[in-house]
C-alpha positions as CSV (number, residue, x, y, z in Angstrom):
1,X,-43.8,-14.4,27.4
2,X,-46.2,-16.9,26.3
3,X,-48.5,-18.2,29.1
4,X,-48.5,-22.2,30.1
5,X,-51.5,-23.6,29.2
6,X,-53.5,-25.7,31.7
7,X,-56.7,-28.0,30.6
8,X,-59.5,-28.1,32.6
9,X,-60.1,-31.2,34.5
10,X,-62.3,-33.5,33.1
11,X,-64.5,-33.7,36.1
12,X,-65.6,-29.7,35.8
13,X,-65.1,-29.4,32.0
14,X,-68.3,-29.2,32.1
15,X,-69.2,-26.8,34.4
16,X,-67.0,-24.6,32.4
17,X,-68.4,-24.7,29.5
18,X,-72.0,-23.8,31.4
19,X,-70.1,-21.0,32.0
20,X,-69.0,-20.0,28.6
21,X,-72.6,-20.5,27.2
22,X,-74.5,-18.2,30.5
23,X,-71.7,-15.3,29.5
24,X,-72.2,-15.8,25.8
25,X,-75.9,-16.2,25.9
26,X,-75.3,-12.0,26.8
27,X,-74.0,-12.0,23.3
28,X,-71.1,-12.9,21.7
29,X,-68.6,-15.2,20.8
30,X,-67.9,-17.9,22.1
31,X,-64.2,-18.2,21.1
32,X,-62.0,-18.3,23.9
33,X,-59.4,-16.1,23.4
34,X,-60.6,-14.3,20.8
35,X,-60.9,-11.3,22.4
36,X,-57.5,-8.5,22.7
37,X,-55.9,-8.8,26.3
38,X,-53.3,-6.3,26.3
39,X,-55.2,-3.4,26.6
40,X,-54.4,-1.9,23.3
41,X,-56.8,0.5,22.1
42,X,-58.4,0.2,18.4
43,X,-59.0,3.6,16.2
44,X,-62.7,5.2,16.1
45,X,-64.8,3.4,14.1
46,X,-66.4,5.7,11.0
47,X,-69.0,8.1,11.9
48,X,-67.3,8.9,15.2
49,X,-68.6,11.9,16.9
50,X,-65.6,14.9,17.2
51,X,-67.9,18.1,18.1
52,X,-69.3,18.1,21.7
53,X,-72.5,18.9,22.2
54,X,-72.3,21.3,25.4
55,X,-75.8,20.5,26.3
56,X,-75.6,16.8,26.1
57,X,-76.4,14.3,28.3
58,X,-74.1,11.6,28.7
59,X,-75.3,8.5,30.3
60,X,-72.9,5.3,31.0
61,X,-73.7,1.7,32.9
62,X,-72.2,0.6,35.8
63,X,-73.1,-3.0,37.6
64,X,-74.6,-0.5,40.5
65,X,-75.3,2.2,41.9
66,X,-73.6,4.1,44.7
67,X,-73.7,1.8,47.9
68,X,-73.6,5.2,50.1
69,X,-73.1,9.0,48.7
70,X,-70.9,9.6,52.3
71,X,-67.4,8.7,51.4
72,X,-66.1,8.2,54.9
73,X,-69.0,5.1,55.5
74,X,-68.7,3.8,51.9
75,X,-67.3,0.1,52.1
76,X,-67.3,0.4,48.3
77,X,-64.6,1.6,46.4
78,X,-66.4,1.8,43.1
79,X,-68.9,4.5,44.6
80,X,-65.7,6.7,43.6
81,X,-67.2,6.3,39.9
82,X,-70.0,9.1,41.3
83,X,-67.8,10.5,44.2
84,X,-65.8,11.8,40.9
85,X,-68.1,13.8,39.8
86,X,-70.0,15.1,42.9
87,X,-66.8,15.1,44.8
88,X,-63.4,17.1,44.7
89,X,-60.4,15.2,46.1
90,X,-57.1,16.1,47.4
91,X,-55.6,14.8,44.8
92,X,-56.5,14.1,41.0
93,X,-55.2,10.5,39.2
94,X,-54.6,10.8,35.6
95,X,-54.8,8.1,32.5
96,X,-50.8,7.5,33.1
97,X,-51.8,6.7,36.6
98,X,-49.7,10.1,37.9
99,X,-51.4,12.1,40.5
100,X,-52.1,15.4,39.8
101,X,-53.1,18.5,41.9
102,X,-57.0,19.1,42.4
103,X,-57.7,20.9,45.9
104,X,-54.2,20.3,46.8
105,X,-52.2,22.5,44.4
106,X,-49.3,20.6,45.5
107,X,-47.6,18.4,48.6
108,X,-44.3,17.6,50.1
109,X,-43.0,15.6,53.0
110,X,-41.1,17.1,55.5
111,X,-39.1,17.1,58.7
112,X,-37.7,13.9,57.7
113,X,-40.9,12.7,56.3
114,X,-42.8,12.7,59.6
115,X,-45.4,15.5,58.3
116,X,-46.7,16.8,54.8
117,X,-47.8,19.8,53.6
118,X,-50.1,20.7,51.2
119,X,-51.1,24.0,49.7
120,X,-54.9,23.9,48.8
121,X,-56.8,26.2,45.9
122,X,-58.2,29.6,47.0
123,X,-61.5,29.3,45.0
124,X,-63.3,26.2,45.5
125,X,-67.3,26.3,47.3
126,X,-69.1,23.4,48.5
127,X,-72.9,23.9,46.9
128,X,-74.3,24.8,49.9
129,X,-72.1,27.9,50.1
130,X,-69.5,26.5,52.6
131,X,-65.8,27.6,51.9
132,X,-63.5,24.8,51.2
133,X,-60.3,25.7,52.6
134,X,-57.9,24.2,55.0
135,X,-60.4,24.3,58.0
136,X,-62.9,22.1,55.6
137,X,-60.2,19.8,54.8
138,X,-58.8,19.1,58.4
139,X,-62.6,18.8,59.4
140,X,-62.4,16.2,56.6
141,X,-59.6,14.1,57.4
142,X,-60.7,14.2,61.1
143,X,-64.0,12.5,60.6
144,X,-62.5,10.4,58.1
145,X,-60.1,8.8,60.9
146,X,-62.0,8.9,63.9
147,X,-66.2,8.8,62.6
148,X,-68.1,5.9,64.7
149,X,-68.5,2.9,62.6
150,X,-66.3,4.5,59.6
151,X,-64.5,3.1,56.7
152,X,-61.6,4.9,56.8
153,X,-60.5,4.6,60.1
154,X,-57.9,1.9,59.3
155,X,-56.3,3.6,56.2
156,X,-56.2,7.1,58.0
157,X,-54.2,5.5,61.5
158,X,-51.0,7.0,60.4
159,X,-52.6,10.6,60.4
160,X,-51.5,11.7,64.1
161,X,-52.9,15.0,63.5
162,X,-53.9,17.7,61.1
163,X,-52.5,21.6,61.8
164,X,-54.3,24.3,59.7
165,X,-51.2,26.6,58.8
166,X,-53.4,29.3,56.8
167,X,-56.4,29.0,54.8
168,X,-54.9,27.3,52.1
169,X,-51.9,25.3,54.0
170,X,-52.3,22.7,56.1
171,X,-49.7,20.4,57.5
172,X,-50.8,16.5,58.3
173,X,-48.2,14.9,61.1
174,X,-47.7,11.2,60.8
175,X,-48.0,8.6,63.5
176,X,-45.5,6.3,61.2
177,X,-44.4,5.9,57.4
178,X,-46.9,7.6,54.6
179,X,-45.3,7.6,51.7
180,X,-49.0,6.2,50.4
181,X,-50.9,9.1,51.2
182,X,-51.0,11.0,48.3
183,X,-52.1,7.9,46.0
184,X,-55.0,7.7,49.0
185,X,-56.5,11.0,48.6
186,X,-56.9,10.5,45.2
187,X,-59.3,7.8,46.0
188,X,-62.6,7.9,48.5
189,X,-60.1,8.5,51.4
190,X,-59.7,12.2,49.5
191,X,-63.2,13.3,48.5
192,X,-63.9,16.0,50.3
193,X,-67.8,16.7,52.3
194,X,-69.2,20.3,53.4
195,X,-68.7,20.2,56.9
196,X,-71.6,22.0,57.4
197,X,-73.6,18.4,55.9
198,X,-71.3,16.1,58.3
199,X,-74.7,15.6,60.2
200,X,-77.2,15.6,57.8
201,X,-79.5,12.5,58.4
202,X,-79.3,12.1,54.4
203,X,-75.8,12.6,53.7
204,X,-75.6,9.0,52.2
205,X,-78.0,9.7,49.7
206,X,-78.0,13.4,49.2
207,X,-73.9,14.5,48.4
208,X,-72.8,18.2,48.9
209,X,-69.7,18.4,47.8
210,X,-67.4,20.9,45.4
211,X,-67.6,18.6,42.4
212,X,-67.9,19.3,38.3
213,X,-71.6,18.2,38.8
214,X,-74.6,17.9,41.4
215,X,-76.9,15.1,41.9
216,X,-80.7,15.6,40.8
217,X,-82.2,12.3,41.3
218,X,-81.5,9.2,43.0
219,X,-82.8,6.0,42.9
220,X,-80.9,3.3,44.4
221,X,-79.5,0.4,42.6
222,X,-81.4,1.9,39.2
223,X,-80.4,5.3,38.4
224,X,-78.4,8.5,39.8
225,X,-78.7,11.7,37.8
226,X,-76.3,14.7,37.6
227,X,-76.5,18.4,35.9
228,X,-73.4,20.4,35.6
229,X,-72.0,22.6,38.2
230,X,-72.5,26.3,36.7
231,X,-70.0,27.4,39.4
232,X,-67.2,24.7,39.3
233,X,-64.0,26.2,39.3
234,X,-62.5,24.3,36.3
235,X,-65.4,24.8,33.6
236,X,-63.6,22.5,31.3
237,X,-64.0,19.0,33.3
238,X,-68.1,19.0,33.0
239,X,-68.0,18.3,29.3
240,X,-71.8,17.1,29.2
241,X,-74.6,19.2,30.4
242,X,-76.4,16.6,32.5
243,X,-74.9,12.9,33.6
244,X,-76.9,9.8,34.7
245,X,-75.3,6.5,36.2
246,X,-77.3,3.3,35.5
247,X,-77.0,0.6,37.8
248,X,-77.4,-2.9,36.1
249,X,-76.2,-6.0,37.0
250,X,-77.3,-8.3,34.3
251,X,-74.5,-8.0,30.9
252,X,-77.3,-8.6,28.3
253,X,-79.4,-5.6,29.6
254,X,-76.0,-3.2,29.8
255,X,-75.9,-4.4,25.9
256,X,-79.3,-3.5,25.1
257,X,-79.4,-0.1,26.2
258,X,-76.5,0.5,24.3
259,X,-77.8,-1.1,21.4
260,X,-81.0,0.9,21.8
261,X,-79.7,4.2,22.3
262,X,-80.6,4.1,26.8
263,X,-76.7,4.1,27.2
264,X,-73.4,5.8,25.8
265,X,-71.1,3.6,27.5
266,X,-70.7,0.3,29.6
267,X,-68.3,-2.2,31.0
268,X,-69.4,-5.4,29.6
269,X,-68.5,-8.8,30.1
270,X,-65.8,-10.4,27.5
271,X,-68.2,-12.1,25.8
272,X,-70.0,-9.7,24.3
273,X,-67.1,-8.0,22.9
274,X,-67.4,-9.5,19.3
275,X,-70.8,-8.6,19.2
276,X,-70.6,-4.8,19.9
277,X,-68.7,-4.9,17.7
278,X,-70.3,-6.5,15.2
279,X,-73.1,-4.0,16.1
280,X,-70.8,-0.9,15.1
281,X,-69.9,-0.1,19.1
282,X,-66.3,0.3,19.9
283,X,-65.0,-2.5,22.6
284,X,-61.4,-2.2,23.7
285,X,-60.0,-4.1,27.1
286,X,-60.5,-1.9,30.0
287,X,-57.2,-0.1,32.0
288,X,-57.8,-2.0,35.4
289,X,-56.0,-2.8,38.5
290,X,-58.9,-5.0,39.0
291,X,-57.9,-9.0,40.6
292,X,-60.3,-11.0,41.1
293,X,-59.9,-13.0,44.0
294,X,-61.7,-15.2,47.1
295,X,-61.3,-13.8,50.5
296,X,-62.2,-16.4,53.5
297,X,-63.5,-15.6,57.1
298,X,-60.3,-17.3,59.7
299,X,-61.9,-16.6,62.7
300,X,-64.0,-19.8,62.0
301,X,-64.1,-23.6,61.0
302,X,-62.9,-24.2,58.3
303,X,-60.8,-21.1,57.0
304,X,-59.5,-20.9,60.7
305,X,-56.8,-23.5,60.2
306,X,-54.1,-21.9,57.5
307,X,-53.8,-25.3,56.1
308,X,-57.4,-25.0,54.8
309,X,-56.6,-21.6,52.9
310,X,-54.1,-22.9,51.6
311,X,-55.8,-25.6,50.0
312,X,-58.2,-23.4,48.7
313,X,-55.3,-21.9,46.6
314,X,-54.1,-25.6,45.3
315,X,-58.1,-25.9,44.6
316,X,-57.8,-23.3,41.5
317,X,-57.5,-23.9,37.5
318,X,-56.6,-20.3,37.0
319,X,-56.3,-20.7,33.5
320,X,-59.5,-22.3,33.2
321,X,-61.4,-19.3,34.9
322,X,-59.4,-16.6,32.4
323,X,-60.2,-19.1,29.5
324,X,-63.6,-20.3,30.1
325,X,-65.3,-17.7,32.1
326,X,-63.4,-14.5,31.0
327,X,-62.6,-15.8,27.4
328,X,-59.4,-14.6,27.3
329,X,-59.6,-11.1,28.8
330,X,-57.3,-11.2,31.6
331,X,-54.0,-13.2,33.3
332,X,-53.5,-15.7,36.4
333,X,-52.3,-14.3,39.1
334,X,-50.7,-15.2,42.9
335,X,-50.8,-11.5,44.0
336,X,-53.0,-8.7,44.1
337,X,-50.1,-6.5,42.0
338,X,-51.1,-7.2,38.3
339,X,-48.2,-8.6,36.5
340,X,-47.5,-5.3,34.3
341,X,-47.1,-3.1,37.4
342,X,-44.3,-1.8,38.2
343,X,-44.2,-3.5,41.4
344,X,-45.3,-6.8,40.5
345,X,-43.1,-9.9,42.4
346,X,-42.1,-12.0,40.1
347,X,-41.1,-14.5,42.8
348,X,-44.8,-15.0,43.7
349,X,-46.5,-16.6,40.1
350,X,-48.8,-19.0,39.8
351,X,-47.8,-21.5,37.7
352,X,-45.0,-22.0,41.0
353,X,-45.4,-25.0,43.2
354,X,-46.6,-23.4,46.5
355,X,-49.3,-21.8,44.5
356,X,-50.4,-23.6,41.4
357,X,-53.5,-26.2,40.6
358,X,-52.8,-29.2,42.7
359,X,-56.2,-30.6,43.9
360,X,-54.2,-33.6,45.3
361,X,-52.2,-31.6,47.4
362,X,-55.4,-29.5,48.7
363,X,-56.7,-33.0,49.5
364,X,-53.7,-33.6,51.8
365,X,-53.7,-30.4,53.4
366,X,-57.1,-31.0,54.4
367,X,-56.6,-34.7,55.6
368,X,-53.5,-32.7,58.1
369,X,-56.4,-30.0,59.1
370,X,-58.5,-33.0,60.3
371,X,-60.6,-33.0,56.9
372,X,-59.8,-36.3,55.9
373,X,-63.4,-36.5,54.0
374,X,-63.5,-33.5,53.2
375,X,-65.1,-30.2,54.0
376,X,-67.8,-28.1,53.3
377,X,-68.4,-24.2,53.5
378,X,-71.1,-21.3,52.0
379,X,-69.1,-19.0,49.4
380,X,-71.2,-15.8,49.3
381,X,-71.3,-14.2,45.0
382,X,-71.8,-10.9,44.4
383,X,-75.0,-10.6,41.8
384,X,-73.1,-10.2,39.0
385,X,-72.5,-12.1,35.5
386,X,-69.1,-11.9,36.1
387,X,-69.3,-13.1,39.8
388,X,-71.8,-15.9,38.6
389,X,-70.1,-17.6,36.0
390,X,-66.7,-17.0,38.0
391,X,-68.6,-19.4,40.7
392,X,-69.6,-21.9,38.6
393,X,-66.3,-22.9,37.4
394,X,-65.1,-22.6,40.8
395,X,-67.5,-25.2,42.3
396,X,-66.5,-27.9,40.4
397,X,-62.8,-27.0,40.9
398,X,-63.3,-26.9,44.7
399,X,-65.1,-30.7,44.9
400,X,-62.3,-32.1,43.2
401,X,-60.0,-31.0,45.6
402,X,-62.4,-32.1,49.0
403,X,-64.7,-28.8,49.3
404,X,-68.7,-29.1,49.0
405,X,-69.2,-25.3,48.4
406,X,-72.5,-24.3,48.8
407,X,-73.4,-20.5,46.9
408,X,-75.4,-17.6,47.7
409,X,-76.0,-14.7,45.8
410,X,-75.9,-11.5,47.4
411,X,-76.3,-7.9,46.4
412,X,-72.9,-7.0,45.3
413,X,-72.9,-3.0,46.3
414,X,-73.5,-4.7,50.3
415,X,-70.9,-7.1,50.0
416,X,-68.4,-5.8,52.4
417,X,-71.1,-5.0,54.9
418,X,-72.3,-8.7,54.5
419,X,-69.1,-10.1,54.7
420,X,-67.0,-8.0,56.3
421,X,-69.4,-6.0,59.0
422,X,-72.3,-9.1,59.4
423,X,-69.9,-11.8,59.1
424,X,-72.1,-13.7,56.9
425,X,-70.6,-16.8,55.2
426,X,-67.0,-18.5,55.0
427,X,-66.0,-16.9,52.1
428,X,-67.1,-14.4,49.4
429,X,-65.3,-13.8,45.5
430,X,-65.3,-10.5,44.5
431,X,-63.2,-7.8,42.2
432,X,-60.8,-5.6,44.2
433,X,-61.1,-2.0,43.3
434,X,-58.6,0.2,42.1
435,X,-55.8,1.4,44.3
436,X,-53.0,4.5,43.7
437,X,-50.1,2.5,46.0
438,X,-49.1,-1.1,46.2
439,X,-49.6,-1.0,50.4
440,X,-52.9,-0.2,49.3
441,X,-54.1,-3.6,48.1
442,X,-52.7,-5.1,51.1
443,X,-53.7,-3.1,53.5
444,X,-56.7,-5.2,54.8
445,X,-54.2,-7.6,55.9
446,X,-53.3,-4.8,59.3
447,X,-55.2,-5.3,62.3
448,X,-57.8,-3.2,62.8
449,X,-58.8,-2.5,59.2
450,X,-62.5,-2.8,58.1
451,X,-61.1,-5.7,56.0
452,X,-59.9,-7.0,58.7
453,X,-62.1,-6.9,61.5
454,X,-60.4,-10.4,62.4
455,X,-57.0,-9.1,63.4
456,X,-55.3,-11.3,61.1
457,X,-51.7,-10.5,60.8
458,X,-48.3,-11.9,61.3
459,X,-45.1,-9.5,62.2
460,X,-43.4,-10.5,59.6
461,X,-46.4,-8.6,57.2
462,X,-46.6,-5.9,59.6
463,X,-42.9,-4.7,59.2
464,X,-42.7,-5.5,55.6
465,X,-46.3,-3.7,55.0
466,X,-44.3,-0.7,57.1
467,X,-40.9,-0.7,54.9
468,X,-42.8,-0.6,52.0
469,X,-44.1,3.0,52.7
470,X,-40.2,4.0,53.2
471,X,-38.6,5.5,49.9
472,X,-38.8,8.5,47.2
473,X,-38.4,6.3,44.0
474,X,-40.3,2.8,42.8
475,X,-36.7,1.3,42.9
476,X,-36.2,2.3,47.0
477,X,-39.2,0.8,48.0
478,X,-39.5,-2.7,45.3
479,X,-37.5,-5.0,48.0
480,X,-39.8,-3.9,50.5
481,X,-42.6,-4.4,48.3
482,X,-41.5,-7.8,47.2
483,X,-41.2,-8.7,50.4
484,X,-44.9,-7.6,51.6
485,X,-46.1,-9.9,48.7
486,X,-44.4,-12.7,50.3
487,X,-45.6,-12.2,53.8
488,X,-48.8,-12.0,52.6
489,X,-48.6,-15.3,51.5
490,X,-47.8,-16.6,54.6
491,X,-51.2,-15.2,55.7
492,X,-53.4,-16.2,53.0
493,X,-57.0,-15.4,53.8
494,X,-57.3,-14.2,50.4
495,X,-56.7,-15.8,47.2
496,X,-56.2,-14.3,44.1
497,X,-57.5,-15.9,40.9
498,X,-57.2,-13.2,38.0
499,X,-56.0,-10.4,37.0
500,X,-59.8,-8.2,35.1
501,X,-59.2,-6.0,32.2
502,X,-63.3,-6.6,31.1
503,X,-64.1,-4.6,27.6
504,X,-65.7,-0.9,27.9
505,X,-67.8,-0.7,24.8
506,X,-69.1,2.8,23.8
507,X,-71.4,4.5,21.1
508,X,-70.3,6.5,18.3
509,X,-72.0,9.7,19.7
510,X,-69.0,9.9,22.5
511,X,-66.4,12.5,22.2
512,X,-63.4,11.5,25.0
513,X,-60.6,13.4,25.6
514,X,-56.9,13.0,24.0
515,X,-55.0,9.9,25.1
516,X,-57.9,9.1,27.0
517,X,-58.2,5.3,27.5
518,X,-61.4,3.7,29.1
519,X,-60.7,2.6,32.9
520,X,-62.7,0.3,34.8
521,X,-63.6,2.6,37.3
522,X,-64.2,4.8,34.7
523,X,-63.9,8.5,34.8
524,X,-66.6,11.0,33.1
525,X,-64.1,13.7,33.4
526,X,-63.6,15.9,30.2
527,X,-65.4,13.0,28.5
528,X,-68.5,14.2,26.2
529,X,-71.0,13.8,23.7
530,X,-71.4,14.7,20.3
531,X,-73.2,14.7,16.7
532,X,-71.5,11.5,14.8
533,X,-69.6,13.5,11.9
């Protein structure tokens, strides 16, 4: 269905196109648009490598580095892009988004589903010699949901308790619903630590885990290396000898290592897309889940007053931030469930009255909170292009609808700790990470959740949030689903803006596996390098 366009306003036309030229200034064109947004995949250009070279090195660039190597204190859900290597999980998610077994050879709910049960893998060693069997996992899941000061303690609450049946059975009771938990433990809530490292004073920068590889060398926010684990019990997943994880914020630099042979592989901003491939790299839109959105601090002036959140929404030229920030790559979006998900509300779209551009309407919203002239608040950006130019549309929006937003930029792997743990700012924009479950995305709006260390909630979400757990099939649980989406609404202390599908670009040396498509929290399993045939 063809999207209704929206021009931007003449009064931050030109903010926009400031934008434009700081992303294409990384390279590019500067054709809105011109780039493909649904996801398709092109064919390998000529010269593309087919025979794996077993003692390559394959080296890809990611905006950062790990924000912590211990799973069950990383705020950061894109550290799983090196928990994925260094790291088994429960639970393995494929390209079609299925999970698949990985420690867990499989898992069932049972006694009504107030318990499941998962048989684990017989052959799998931590690489400091620790056995990783069902005493290791339950020592996992443990510290997971109960560590002091830990990330997980929210999204493990339903876990009542774990019984070790046997070495390779264990049996996890539930204090409620948990129809999510197996899309969880394919994520960070999954990756699996030697217990025998639990108290290790480096733990956050020194992994030992069971994964395909283990870390050399780490230098935080510039560079993590990895060699190949000789004694990984699936010798196929290390396809590459030795691994090495770039952090680097800036686009332009991502581009130039590729385009100087540094890098084999990036996420780059939608911009440059044209010009890798002008430069003979491949560039296809990136398999995301990714929405960016703008998540405000209620438990002071001004976001405390719902009324002024929802302003914010009314404050938003969607279209203009997917046009002339994103050129193109990407959709509006009123929800955090991307529209081609299977559990996407369609009653909740943007282009809808209670959520569409209306800076008049923010303007009168404000006038009811007691903003009559308006109102002013500090909007925290994560150091990134995309998180740069995303603000400087947004700016402009906001003062035509009553808000003088003042901008810092902070580091973008500390974000949640600033905002979320230090409570620094009103408001902060940021891309969501990846999730396996629709609950998932939402979760942060449940008291007591690290996203939430506000409490924010109303019943309504609560029960819905609950419901929507209920079910064995997509269809059982949708009305439950569609109804979280609403009640989230009703809540509001986040906004969403867009839904990111940014281009991965790669060199002509990399061999990936079949069907593999390019995700953006890419996954360097089976993927290799090659000679260019």
């Amino acid at each position: 269905m063809a999207r209704t366009r929206i021009r931007p306003r003449s009064r931050w036309l030109a903010a926009l196109g400031a934008a434009s030229v700081l992303l294409a200034s990384c390279g590019g064109s500067s054709d809105a648009g011109s780039g493909p947004t649904d996801g398709s995949a092109s064919g390998p250009l000529p010269g593309q490598a087919t025979e794996i070279d077993p003692n390559g090195t394959f080296r890809y660039v990611f905006v950062q580095t790990p924000s912590s190597f211990d799973p069950h204190r990383s705020a950061n859900q894109w550290d799983n892009i090196a928990y994925e290597l260094v790291y088994d999980h429960l639970i393995y998610e494929d390209q079609n988004g299925e999970l698949q077994p990985q420690v867990a050879t499989s898992w069932e709910f049972v006694d009504d589903g107030t318990a499941l049960v998962m048989q684990l893998r017989d052959d799998v060693t931590f690489i400091d010699g620790t056995t990783l069997d069902a005493e290791a996992v339950k020592a996992n899941l443990d510290r997971a949901r109960t560590l002091e000061n830990g990330t997980l303690k929210g999204t493990m609450s339903r876990i009542a308790s774990v019984d070790v049946i046997s070495p390779t059975e264990i049996r996890i009771n539930l204090a409620g619903p948990g129809g999510d938990l197996p899309g969880l433990f394919a994520s960070t809530a999954g990756a699996l630590v030697s217990p025998a490292a639990f108290d290790n004073p480096d733990l956050d920068q020194n992994p030992v885990g069971s994964g395909m590889a283990r870390m050399t060398e780490y230098i935080p926010n510039q560079v993590v290396k990895f060699e190949r684990n000789p004694d990984y019990w699936d010798p196929e997943a290390a396809k590459a000898a030795k691994y090495e994880l770039y952090g680097q914020p800036t686009a332009a630099t991502r581009m130039n290592m590729l385009l100087g042979g540094q890098a084999d592989a990036a996420y780059l901003e939608p911009s440059q897309a044209d010009q890798a491939r002008g430069a003979g790299l491949n560039a296809v839109p990136s398999k995301s889940l990714t929405v960016l959105g703008m998540t405000m601090n209620p438990s002071k002036p001004p976001f405390d007053d719902f009324r002024v959140r929802e302003a914010v929404e009314h404050a938003i030229d969607r279209e203009g931030i997917v046009d002339g920030v994103f050129f193109g790559f990407g959709t509006p979006v009123a929800q955090f469930i991307p529209p081609t998900h299977w559990a996407h509300d369609p009653a909740v779209e943007p282009d809808m009255p209670e959520y569409n551009l209306d800076p008049a309407k923010s303007r009168e919203l404000l006038a009811e909170a007691g903003y009559p002239d308006g109102v002013e608040f500090e909007m925290l950006v994560p150091g990134t292009d995309s998180h740069r130019g995303a603000a400087e549309a947004l700016v402009p929006m906001f003062a035509e609808a009553g808000f003088t937003v003042n901008t810092r930029v902070i580091d973008s792997a500390t974000t949640g700790v600033t905002f979320f743990s230090r409570q620094e700012g009103n408001a902060f924009i940021g891309m969501g990470s990846p999730w396996a479950d629709p609950t998932t995305v939402y979760q942060g709006n449940l008291p007591g959740q690290y996203a939430n260390p506000w409490n924010l909630t109303t019943p309504e979400f609560e029960t819905a949030w609950k419901d929507a757990l209920v079910g064995t099939t997509q269809q059982e649980r949708l009305p439950a689903i569609a109804d979280m989406v609403q009640a989230e609404k009703q809540i509001r202390k986040s906004i969403p803006i867009h839904h990111h599908t940014p281009p991965t670009v790669w060199t002509t040396n990399v061999v990936f596996p079949e069907g593999y498509e390019p995700e953006y929290m890419f996954d360097m399993r089976r993927v290799a390098v090659g000679t260019n045939a």
